[in-house]
N, C-alpha and C positions, 0 to 999 in steps of 0.2 A: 863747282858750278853754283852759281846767284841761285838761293832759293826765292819761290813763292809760295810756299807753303803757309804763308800766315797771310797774304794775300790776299783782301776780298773787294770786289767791283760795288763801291756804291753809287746810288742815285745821287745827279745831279750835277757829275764832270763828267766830260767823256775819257774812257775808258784809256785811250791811247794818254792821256796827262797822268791819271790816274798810276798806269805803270813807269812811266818817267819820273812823278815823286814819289815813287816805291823805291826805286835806283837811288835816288839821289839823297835820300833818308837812309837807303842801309850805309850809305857813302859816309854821309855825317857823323853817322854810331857806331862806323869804324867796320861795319857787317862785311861792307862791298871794300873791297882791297882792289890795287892796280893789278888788270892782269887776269880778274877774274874770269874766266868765263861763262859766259850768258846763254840760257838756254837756246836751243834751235827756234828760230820762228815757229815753226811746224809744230815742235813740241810745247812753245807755250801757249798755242794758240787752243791744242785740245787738251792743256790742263785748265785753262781760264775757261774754256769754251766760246772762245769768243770766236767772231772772224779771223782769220791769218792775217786782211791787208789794215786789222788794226793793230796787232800786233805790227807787222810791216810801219806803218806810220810811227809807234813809238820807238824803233829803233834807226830810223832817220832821224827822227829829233837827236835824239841822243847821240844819232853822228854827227848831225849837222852844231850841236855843240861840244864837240868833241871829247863826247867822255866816253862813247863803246870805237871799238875801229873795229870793221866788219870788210870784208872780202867775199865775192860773189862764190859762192860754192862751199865757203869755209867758215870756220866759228868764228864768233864775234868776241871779242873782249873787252873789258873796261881797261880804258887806258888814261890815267891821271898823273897826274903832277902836285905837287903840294901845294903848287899857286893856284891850280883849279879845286882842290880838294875844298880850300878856305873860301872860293868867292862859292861855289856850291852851298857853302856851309852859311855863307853871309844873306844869300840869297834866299835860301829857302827860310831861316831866322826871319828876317824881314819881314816874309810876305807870309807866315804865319801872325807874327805880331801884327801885320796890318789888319788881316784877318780877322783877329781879335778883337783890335782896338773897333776896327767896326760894327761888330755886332754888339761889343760892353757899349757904345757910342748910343745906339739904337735901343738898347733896352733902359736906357736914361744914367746909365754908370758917370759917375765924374771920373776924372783920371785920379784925383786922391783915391776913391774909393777902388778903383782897377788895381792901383798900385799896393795899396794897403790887402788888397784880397792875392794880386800875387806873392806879397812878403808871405800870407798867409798858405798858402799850396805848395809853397815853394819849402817849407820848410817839412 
């Protein structure tokens, strides 16, 4: 079963996004496999302590891009493909880096200098 145990709710996205790029990060670092199964609504809802129908919302998303398949009454699982594993992977890359570049953007960074300080981290 998909842990959350390292899982923590911060301020400033709603919570229902926040556990869909939980998923789709254990997905990229290999955590989350096809198949897995996902915890009970029920159940994640009084380990997070959130509401149930936010939990609810994050795994509609996650149907409605087809990376959990869920049955009314029955577990839910990640179900992926190798073509989804990579646009998952491309997609959240991206919109990290956008991420980035915007805030180095706004604290006056040039991109030599972004670039030169990620040689720098990266190493």
């Amino acid at each position: 079963m998909i842990s959350f145990d390292h899982f923590t709710i911060e301020e400033g996205s709603p919570i229902y996004t926040q556990i869909t790029r939980h998923i789709k990060h254990g997905i990229i670092a290999g955590i989350i496999q096809n198949q897995d199964e996902m915890p009970s609504r029920r159940m994640l809802s009084a380990l997070l302590g959130v509401n149930p129908n936010t939990i609810q919302k994050a795994y509609r998303q996650l149907e409605a891009e087809c990376i959990i398949t869920s049955h009314s009454g029955a577990k839910s699982y990640v179900t992926l493909t190798d073509i989804q594993i990579t646009d998952i992977r491309s997609q959240q890359l991206e919109g990290d880096a956008k991420s980035l570049a915007i805030a180095m953007k706004q604290m006056g960074v040039s991109k030599e200098e972004a670039i030169e300080l990620l040689s720098k981290v990266w190493d």
